[in-house]
N, C-alpha and C positions, 0 to 999 in steps of 0.2 A: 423230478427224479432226485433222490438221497443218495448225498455222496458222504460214504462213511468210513470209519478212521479202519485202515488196512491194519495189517498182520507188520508189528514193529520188529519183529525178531521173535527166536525163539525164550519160551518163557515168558514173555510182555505180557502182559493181561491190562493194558490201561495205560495213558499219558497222560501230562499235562498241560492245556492249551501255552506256547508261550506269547505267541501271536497270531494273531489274524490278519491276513495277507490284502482280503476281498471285501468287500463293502454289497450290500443289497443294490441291484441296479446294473453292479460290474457284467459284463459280458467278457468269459473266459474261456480258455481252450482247453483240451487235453494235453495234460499234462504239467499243466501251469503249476506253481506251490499254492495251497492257498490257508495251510494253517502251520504255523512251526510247533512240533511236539516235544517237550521231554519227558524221555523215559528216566528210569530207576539208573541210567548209565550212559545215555546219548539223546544228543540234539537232534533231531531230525525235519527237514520238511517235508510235507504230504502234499502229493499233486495231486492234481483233480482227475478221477479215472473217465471223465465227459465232458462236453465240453458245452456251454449253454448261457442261461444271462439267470445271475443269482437272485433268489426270491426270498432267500430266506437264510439268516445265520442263525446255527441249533445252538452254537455254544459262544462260550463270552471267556480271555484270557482269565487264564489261573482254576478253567474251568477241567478235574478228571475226568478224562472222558475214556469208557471201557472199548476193547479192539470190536470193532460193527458199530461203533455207535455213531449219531447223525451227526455229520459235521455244518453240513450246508445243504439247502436245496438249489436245484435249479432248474429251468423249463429249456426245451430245445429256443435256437436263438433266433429263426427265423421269427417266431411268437416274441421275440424280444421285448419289440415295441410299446405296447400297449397292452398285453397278452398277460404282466405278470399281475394285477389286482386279480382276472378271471383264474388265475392259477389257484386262487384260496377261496373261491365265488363257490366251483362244484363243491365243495366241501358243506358251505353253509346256505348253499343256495335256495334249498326248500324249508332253510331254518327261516330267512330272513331275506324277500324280493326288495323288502323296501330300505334294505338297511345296507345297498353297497357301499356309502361312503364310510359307517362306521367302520368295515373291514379293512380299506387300507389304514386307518387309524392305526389301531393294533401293530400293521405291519410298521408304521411310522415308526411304533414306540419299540419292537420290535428290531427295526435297524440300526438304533445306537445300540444293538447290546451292552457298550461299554458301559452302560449305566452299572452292570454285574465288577466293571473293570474295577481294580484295584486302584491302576494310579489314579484316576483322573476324580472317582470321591474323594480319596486321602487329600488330592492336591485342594478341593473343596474346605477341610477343616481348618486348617493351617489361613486361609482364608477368609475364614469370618471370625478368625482370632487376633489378627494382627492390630485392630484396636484397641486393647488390651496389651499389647508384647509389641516394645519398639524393637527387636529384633525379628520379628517376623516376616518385612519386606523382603528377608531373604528366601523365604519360601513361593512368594508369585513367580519369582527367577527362576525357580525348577520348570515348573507348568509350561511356562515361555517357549524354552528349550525343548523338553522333554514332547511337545504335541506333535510339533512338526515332524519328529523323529518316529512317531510312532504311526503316523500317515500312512495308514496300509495299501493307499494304491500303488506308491510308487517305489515303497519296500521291497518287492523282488526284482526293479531292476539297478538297485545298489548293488554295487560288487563287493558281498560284506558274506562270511561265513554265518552258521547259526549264532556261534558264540561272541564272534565279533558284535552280533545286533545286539547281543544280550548285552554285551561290556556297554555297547552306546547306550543302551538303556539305561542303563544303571547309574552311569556315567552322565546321567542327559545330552549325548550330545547328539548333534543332528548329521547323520551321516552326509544328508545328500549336501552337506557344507565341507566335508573334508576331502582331499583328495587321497587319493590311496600310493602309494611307493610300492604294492604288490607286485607280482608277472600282469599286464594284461589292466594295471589302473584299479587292479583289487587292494580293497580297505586291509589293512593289518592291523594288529594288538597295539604296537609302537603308532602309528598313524593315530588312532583312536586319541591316545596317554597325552601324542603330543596334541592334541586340540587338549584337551581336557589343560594340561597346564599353560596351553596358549591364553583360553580363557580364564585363569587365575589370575597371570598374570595383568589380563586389563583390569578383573575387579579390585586387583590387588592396590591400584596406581587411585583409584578415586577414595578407599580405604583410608591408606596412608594421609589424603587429606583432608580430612574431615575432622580433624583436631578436636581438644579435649580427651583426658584422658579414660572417664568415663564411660561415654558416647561408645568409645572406641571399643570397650572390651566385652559390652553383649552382642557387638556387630560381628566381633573375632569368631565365636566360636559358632555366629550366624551363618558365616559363609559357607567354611566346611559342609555345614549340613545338606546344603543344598547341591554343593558341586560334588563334594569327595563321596561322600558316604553314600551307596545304595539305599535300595528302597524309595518309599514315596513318603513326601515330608508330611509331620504329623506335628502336634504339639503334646508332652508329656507334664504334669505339677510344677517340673524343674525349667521347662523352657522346648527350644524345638529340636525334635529329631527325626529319626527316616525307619520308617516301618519296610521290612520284605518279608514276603510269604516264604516260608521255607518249601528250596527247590525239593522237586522231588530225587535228587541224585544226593544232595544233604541228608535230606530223611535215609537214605539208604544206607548212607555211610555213618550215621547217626545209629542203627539200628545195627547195622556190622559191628562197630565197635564198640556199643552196649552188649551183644552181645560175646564179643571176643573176652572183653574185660569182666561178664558175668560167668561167665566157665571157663576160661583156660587160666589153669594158674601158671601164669608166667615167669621167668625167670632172664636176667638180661646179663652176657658176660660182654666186658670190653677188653681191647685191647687193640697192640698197633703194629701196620705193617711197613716197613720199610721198603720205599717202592723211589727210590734213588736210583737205583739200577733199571728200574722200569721205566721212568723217568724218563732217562737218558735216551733207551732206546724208542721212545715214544714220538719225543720230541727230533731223531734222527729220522725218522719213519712220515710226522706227518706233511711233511713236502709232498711227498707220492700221491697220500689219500688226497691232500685239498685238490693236485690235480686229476681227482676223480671226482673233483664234486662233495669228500666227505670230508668232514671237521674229526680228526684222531684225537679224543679222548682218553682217560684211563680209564673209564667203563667199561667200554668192551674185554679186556685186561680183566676187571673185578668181575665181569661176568660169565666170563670164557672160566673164569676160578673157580667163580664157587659150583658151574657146570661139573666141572671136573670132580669136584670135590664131592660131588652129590652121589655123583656114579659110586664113589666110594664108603659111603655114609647112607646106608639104604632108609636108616632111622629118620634122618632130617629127609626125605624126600618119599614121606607119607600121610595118611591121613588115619585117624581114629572113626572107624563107622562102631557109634558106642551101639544102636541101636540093634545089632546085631553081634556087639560085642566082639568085633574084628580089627584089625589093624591091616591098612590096605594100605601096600608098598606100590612105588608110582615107577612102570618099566620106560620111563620117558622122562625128560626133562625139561619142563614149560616154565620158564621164569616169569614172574609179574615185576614191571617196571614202573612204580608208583613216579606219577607226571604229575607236577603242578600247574591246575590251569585257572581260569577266569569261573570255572563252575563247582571246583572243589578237587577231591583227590582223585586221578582217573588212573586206575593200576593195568595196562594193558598189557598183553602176554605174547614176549619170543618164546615160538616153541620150536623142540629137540636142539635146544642153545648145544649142549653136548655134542653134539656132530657139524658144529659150525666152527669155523678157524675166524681169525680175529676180524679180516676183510667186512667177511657175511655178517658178521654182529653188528660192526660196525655201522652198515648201509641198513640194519633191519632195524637197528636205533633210532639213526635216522630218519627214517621212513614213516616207522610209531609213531615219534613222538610229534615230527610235522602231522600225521595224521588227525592226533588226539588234540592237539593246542589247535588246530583250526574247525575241532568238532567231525572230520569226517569219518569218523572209526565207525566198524560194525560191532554189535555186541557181541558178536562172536570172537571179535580180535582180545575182548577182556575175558575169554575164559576160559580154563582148564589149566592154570595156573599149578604149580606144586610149589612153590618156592620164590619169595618175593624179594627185592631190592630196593630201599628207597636211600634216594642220592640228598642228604642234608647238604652235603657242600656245596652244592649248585647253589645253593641259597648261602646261605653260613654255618657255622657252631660244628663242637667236634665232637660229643657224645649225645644220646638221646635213647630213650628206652620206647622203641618201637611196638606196636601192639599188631598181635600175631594177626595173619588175615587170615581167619576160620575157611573151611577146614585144615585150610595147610598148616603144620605145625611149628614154624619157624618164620624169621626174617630177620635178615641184617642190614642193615644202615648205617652208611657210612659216612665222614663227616669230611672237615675240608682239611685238606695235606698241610701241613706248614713242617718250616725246618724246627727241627730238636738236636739240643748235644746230646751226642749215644756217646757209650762206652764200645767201644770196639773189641774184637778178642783178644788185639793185643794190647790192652788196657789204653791207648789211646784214643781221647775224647774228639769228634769230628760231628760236624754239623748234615743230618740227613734228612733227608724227606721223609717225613711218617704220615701214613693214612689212620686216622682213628676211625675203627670199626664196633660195631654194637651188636650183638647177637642175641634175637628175642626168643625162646623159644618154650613150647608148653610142655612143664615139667610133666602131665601125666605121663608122655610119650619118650621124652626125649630126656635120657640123663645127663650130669652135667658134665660128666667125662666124655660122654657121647658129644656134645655139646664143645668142649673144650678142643678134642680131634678134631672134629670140623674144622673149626676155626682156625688153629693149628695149619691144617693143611692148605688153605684159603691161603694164609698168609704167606706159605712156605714158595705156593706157584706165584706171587705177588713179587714175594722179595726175587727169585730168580725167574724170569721172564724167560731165559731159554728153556728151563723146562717144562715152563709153562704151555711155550709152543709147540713143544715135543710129547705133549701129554696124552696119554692113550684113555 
């Protein structure tokens, strides 16, 4: 029986293997996971719609594979036993009576698929290099690590998300050595980071003594390659580095913003809000939320704004349908929430933010973004967007010229608060909190006085927080 890649979402025409769970031989149930996929926008794993002892794996990691297509075979389990050579016997049986042992051959060379795998050749070159390149013993040190971890029979009962396997990968580290700080003994992102500099630390201590100054500094930048840096280690003219296939959610957002930056001529205003007053009330307020479980931010604040604000500005809260030569105004308001994760940029979408008070943002923030950084979102939570948000401050820096996320016409991003001396209106200099804000947005559509009101009014429910919450 062929068990094959299901229906990923709407829109999906094809994944990319990221792992293989099952081995030839495994006897598994319904339901089990037994390949991890990515799509064009999520991680997913695919369980087995039957339940049998595997005879055969059709694909090999990194391998596209279109929605129907063969992932694994496998025979019912009572036949378990002994049953799987004759699984491929009717097929060739009146080609060749005398040839049954060549047939499990085949299947022999057939069950390492990996030989198709990426890491485990890459780790091969680096290999039969290191005679030549005294810094190359840092490259057997990836493999080490890295084999165990990818041990796919015992992969699905780590208690590790998609994206977490992924970081361990990348990362080499071997999960079933880490223990998890999760709910329930599950692996975390932090859990991961901290083995990874666990193990720096010990290579760090034999480094240090290994003296001479020489010696020391093709081993420097030897190490990194193998622990820090993704990919699978390679050797390049200059020395060793780590090759990775580009994800297929990279490509997407590679091809998004070639495309964004090929046709929308953009336009970026800054400017800043004074949010000392919102501040104030933020920080009196989030006692309440933590005892609800939620961390009070000023996001919900900037998002409940510029909801507001949209309602008002029918301009920024549309889309250019050129091919029809139309301009299509959006009766709803669906903000995209650009997340930074371990896979790239993930922009998931609150929708009708506009009829939500600050609480429900809050918790729906919440909620997102735990959802997207552990990999569990549906494609559907990333779409129907009108209006995007991306939070530089979470990270650093205070201005940045954002690139529009097609079709939507607009985005602002905003950077990290610090105090500035203002001039007050009555000429008195006082130290305030300012948010610096970026406004991207595509001159075809959207003028720059258009453009300026927005933003304007963004600011205006920012600086006074009571009317903010009062805003119709």
């Amino acid at each position: 029986m062929q068990i094959k890649l299901p229906e990923l979402g709407d829109g999906i025409e094809s994944g990319d293997v990221l792992e293989i769970f099952v081995s030839v031989g495994d006897v598994i149930e319904a339901g089990q996971d037994i390949v991890e996929m990515e799509t064009d926008k999520a991680t997913v794993p695919v369980p087995a719609d039957a339940a049998g002892k595997v005879t055969k794996i059709s694909v090999s990691e990194g391998d596209t594979v279109p929605i129907g297509g063969v992932l694994i075979e496998v025979e019912a389990a009572e036949g378990a036993g002994e049953e799987s050579p004759v699984a491929e016997t009717p097929k060739a049986e009146s080609k060749a009576e005398s040839k049954p042992e060549p047939k499990p051959e085949p299947k022999a060379e057939a069950k390492p698929e990996p030989k198709a795998e990426p890491q485990p050749q890459a780790k091969q070159a680096p290999a039969a290099t290191p005679p030549s390149q005294p810094a190359a013993p840092a490259a057997p040190v990836a493999p080490a690590t890295i084999e165990p971890a990818a041990a796919s029979t015992d992969a699905s009962s780590i208690p590790a998300g998609p994206a977490i396997r992924k970081l361990a990968r990348e990362t080499s580290v071997d999960l079933a050595s880490v223990r998890g700080t999760g709910p329930g003994g599950r692996i975390t992102r932090d859990d991961v980071l901290a083995a990874v500099r666990s193990a720096s630390q010990v290579k760090a201590a034999p480094a240090a003594s290994s003296g001479g100054g020489a010696p020391s500094r093709p081993a420097r930048p030897a190490a990194p390659v193998s622990k820090d840096l993704p990919g699978t280690a390679d050797q390049d003219d200059f020395g060793p580095i780590r090759v990775e296939r580009m994800s297929k959610i990279r490509k997407t957002i590679s091809a998004q913003m070639h495309a964004s930056w090929s046709n929308v001529p953009r336009v970026t205003n800054f400017d800043d809000a004074d949010i000392t007053d919102l501040e104030r009330l933020r920080k009196s307020s989030k006692e309440d939320y933590a005892a609800q479980g939620l961390k009070l931010t000023t996001m919900p604040f900037l998002i409940k704004a510029v909801a507001t604000a949209l309602r008002h500005h029918p301009t920024i809260n549309a889309v250019i349908d050129s091919e029809n030569e139309q301009i299509v105004y959006k009766d709803y308001v669906n903000i995209g929430i650009a997340v930074d994760t371990d896979r790239g940029l993930v922009v998931p979408v609150l929708k009708d933010v506009d009829r939500m008070g600050i609480p429900d943002i809050a918790r729906g923030l919440a909620e997102t973004a735990g959802k997207v950084r552990g990999g569990q979102f549906a494609v559907s939570d990333l779409k129907g967007g009108s209006f995007t948000i991306s939070n530089l401050g979470a990270i650093g820096g205070q201005y940045s010229t954002p690139i529009v996320n097609i079709p939507e016409v607009a985005i602002l991003l905003v950077g990290r608060s610090r105090k500035l001396p203002v001039v007050m209106p009555d000429d008195s200099i006082q130290p305030r909190l300012m948010m610096p804000l970026s406004l991207s947005y595509d001159h075809r559509l959207v003028d720059g006085g258009t453009a300026a009101r927005f933003l304007n009014d963004v600011i205006g429910y920012l600086q006074a927080p009571s009317r903010l919450l009062l805003a119709l």
